[in-house]
N, C-alpha and C positions, 0 to 999 in steps of 0.2 A: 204202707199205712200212712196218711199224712192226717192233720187234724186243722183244721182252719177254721176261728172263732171270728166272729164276726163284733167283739168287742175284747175280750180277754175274760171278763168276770167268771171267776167258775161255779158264780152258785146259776149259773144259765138265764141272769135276766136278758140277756142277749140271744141272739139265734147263734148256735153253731154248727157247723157244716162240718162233718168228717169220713172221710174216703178209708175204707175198709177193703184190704185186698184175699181172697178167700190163700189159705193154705192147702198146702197138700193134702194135709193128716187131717183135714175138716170135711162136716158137709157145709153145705147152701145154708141152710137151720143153723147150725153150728154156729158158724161165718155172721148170720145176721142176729141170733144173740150176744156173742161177744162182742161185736160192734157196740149195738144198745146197751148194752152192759158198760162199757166203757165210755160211751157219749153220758149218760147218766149215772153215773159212779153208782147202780144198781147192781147189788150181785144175781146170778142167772137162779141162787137156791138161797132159801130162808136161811139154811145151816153156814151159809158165807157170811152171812152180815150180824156183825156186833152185837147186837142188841138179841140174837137168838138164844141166848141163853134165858132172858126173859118171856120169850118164846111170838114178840110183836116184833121181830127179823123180818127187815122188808127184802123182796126180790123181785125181779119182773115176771108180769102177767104172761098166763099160758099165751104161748105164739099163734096156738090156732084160735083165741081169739079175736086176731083179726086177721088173720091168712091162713088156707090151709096149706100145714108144712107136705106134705105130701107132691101139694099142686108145684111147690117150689122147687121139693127133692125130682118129681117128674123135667119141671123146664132143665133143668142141670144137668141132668143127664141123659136127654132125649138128643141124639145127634139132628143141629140142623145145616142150613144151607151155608157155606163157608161167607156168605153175604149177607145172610140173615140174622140181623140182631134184633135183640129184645128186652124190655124191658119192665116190671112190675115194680107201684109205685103202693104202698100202703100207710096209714097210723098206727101206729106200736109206742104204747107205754110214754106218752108225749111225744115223739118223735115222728118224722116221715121219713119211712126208707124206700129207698129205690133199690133193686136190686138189678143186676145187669147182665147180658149172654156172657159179657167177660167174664164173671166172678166177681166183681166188685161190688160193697153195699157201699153205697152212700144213705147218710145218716144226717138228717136236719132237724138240732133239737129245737124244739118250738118254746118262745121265750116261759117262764113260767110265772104264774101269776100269783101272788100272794096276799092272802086278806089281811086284814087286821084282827077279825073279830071278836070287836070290841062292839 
């Protein structure tokens, strides 16, 4: 797992890039929520984050919002050609993950933008 920011700031005004490598004891799903979960200091369940006792616990959005997890569990484990790679490229919860034949997600948070509202 490496993590490379593209400024350092951790509240994400900058883009940051981070290389996620799947584990054994994970799925594909698995693998690409934990990543996002950890590029966006997001917990994957309302009951992880602080504020849930209050009961406005933020977590990230359902995954088959914007992929179906199935389509991803399918590429993962469908045997293909020892030459044949591939690659799925989606938005999830401010971010763009790439997901790859190797197991690896890459994750590019996208700078985020804040108003005033004033």
């Amino acid at each position: 797992m490496s993590n490379e920011t593209d400024g350092g700031d951790s509240s994400m005004m900058e883009s940051q890039r981070f290389e996620y490598n799947l584990n054994d004891n994970e799925t594909l799903v698995q693998a690409v929520l934990n990543a996002v979960s950890a590029v966006t200091n997001t917990p994957l369940l309302p009951s992880e984050s602080p504020a849930s006792a209050e009961g406005n616990g933020e977590s990230l959005p359902p995954l088959y919002d914007a992929v179906d997890p199935d389509a991803l569990t399918s590429l993962s484990t469908n045997e293909t050609d020892e030459g044949a790679g591939w690659q799925v490229t989606f938005p999830y919860a401010g971010c763009n993950v790439t997901v790859t034949s190797t197991d690896t997600i890459l994750v590019n948070a996208q700078p985020s933008v804040e108003s005033s509202g004033d």
